[in-house]
N, C-alpha and C positions, 0 to 999 in steps of 0.2 A: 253248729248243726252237724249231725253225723250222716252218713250213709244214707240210712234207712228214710229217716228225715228227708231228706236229700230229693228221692224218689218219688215219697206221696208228696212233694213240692211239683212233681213233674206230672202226677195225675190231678192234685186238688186243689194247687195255689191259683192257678187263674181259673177261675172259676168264672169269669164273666165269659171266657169261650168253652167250657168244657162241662159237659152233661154227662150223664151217666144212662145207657141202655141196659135195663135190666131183665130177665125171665120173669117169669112171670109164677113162677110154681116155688115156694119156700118150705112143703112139708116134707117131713122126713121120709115120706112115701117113693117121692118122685129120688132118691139117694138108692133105692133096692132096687136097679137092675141086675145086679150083677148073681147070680149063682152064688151061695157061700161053700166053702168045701173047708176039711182039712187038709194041709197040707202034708200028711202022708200019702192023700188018697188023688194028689198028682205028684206022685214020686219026690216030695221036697221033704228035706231033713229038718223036722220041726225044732230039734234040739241047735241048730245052729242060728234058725232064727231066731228063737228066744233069747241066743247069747245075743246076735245083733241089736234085740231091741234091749235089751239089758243096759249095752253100753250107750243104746240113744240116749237111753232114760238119764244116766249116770252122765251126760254131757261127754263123755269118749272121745266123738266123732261129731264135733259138731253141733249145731244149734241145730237138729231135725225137730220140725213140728208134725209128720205123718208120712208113714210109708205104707203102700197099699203094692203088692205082688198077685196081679194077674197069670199063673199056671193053668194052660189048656183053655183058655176061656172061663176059670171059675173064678173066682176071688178065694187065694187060696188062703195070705194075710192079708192083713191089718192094725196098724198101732197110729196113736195120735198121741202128740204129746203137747203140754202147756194149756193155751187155751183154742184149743185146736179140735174140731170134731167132727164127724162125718159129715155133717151138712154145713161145715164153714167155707165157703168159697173164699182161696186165699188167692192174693197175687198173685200172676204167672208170668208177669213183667214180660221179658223174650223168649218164651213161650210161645206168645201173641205172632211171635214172627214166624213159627213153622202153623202152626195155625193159618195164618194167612195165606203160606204160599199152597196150603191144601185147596185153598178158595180160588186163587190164580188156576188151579189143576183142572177144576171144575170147570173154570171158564173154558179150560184149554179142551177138554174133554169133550165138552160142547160146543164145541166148534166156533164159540166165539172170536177166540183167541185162535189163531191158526199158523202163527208164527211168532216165535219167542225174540229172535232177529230184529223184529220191528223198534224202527228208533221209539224210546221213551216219550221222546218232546210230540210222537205221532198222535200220544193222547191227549198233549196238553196244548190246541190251537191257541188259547187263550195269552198262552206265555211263548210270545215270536220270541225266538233269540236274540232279536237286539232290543229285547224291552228286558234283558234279565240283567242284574248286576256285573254280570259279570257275564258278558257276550260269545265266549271264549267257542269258536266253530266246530270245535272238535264235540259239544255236546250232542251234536247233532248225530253224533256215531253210537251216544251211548245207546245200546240194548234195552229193550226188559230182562233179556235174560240174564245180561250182565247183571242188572238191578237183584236179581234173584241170587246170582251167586255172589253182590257184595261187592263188584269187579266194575262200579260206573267211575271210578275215579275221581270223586269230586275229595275237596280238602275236608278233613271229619276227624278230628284227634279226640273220639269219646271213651277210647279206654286208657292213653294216657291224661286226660285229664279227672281230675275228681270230678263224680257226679254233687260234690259240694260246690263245686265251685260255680261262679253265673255264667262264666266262659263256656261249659262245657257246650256241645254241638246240641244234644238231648235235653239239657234244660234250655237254650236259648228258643229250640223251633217249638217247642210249648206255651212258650210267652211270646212267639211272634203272630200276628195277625194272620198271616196265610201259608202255614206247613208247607204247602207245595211249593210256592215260590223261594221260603227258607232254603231250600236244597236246591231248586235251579240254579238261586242266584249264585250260590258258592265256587267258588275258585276248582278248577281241574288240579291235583296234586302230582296223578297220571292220566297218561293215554288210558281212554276208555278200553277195557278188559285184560289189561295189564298185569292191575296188582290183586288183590284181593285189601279192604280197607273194613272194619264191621263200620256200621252205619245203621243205628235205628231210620234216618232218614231215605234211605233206599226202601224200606219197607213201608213207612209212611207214601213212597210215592205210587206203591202198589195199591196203597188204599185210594188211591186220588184214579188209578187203572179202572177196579172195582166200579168207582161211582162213573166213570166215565162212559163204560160197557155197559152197564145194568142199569143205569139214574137211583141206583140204591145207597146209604150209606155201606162199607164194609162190611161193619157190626150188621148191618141186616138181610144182608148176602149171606153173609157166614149162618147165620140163623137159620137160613131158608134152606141152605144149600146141607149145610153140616149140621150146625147143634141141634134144628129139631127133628133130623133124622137120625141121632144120638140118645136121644131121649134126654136131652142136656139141657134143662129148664130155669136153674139156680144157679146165674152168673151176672156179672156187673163189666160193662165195656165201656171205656170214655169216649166220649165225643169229644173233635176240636172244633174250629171252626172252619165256616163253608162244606158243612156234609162233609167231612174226613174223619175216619174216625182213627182211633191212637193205634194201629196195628203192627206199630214197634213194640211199647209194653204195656196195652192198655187194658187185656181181660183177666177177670179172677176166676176160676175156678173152682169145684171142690176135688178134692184128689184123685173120688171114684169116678169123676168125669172126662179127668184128666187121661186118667188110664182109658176111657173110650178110645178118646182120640188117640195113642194108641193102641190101643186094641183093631181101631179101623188101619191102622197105617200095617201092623202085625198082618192083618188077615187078606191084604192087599186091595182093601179098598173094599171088600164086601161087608156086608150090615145088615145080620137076621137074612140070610139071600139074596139081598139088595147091594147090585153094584156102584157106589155112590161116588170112588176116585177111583182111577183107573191105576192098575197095575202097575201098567207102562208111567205115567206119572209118576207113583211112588219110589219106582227104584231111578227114576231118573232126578229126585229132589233126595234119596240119599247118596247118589252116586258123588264122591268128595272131589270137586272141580280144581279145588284148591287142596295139596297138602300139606303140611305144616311137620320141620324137624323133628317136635313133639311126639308126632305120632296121630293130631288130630287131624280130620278134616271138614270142609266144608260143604255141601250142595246146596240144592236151592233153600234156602234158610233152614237146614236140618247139620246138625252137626253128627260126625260120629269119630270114633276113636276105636283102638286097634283092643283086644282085652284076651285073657288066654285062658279058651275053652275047651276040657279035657285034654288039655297038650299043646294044641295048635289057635296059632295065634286068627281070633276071627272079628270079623268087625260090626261092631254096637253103632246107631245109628239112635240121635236123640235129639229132642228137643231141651234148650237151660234158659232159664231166665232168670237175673240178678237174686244172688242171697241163697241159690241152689235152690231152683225151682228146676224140677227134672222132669221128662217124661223119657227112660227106656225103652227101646226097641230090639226084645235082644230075638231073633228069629230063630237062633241056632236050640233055643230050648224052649221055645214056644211059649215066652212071657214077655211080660210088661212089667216095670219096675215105675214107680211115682215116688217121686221125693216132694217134700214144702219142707226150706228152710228159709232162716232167719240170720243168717249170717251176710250181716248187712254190712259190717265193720272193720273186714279186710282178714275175717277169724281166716284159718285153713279151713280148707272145703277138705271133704272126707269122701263126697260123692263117689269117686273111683274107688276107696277103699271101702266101699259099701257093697259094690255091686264084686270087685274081682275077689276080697278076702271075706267074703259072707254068702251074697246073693250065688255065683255062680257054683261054687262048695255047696249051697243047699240044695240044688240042681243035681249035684252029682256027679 
């Protein structure tokens, strides 16, 4: 079994816990919010992206199924490749995680949430500490906000392990009967807010936050709160079980959709006039808590990396999920970049040499 295989095992094999919340709108109508423009006519060098899509087309770079370039608010490109098209809503696998922590934002914004500090387990009465596998007191420290930035410590080895294998942390708590519990019970590796560890499980426990504040599934928080104030109608979210929905990698998207979401993070949280995330939220979910040798870093489930804009080096802030599913953030030239690839099988990812030896050259 490969990769890719591997993944819709994690969205479609158990099927007796997991449903599918869908939109409700499938015509190509509800795909046309976007402005179309040339890209001369927001200063983008059209002759460099057509090299870029040249070499998508020609496999160069990568397995890309569609790149969609938000300049100024318009839609300035577009290409799709294979069997890929404007109205295909692809997987967005972890994605689904900067997605959610928009939804956490919302809580926060609304005063629901009024402390990120608060212990985790504060949501979960159901699960006392000494009914969890592993009892261990110090869970009692973890954060949400830890959870946010990845920092709860529990033991989670999901990117050394293959997503082939049954071991892995991300296909076990899909096949287990209660996600939330899957993650309490697991072993401390560290002191809570220590290390930085990725963990779909940390974000599933945010979906378990969601229903606890709201009595909504995730998927229909997020609905309510975000995608139909997006105009975001053609999309597919898994359900698990016990109302939790998969807000590790569980929503698809279509690419122009994807670019909303950011387009709302770009314009700080405003939408047609409408303040819908706050400011203050967003630069505090791409502020990178954790930074990495690499050059990357992490916030509240939002990554970003350092890239070199007209000279000086400035920092892109982004959503990826498995196989290069991207949403860029890039503020400093007032776009949006969406990637969907299919590089499921260990290919080189090309994504950084999309954006710094193509995308930002056509900028200028």
């Amino acid at each position: 079994m490969n990769a890719k295989s591997s993944l819709y095992l994690l969205l479609c094999l158990f099927s007796f816990v997991l449903v599918s919340c869908r939109g409700n709108d499938d015509s190509p109508e509800s795909a046309q919010f976007w402005e179309l423009t040339e890209p001369a006519a927001v200063g983008l060098n059209g002759t460099i992206l057509n090299e870029l899509a040249s070499k998508i087309g020609n496999d160069e770079l990568g397995k890309v199924s569609s790149l969609v370039i938000i300049k100024d608010g318009k839609l300035a490109y577009e290409r799709y490749y294979g069997s890929m098209d404007v109205n295909t809503a692809h997987p967005n696998y972890s994605v689904t995680k900067s997605i959610t922590s928009m939804a956490i934002g919302v809580l926060f914004d609304d005063s629901d949430i009024t402390d990120l500090d608060v212990p985790i387990l504060s949501f979960y009465p159901e699960y006392p500490i000494n009914t969890l596998s592993d009892p261990d007191e110090r869970k009692e420290d973890i954060s949400l906000r830890q959870v946010l930035q990845m920092r709860a410590g529990f033991e989670w080895d999901e990117l050394g392990i293959p997503y082939t294998s049954s071991v892995n942390p991300a296909v076990e708590i899909v096949s287990s009967a209660d996600w939330i519990k899957y993650v309490l019970d697991k072993p401390l590796a560290n002191s809570p807010g220590s290390r930085f560890n990725y963990n779909s499980g940390c974000t599933m426990l945010l979906s378990g936050v969601i229903k606890q504040l709201t009595g909504k599934t995730a998927s229909a928080y997020v609905k309510e709160k975000l995608l139909d104030r997006l105009q975001i109608t053609n999309y597919d979210w898994q359900e698990g079980p016990n109302e939790i929905s998969n807000t590790g990698f569980g929503i698809s998207l279509r690419p122009r959709d994807m670019a909303k979401i950011g387009q709302l993070m770009l314009n700080n949280g405003v939408w047609e006039g409408r303040q819908i995330l706050s400011g203050r939220w967003i630069a505090a979910s791409f502020e990178p808590y954790t930074r990495f040798q690499s050059g990357y870093g992490y916030g509240y489930q939002w990554w970003n990396k350092t890239f070199n804009i007209g000279g000086q080096q400035q920092i892109i802030s982004y959503a990826h999920g498995y196989g290069d599913q991207m949403i860029y953030v890039i503020k400093d030239l007032n776009m949006v970049v969406v990637l969907t690839g299919e590089n499921y099988n260990g290919e080189e990812s090309f994504e950084e040499k999309i954006i710094q030896d193509f995308v930002i050259p056509a900028a200028g």
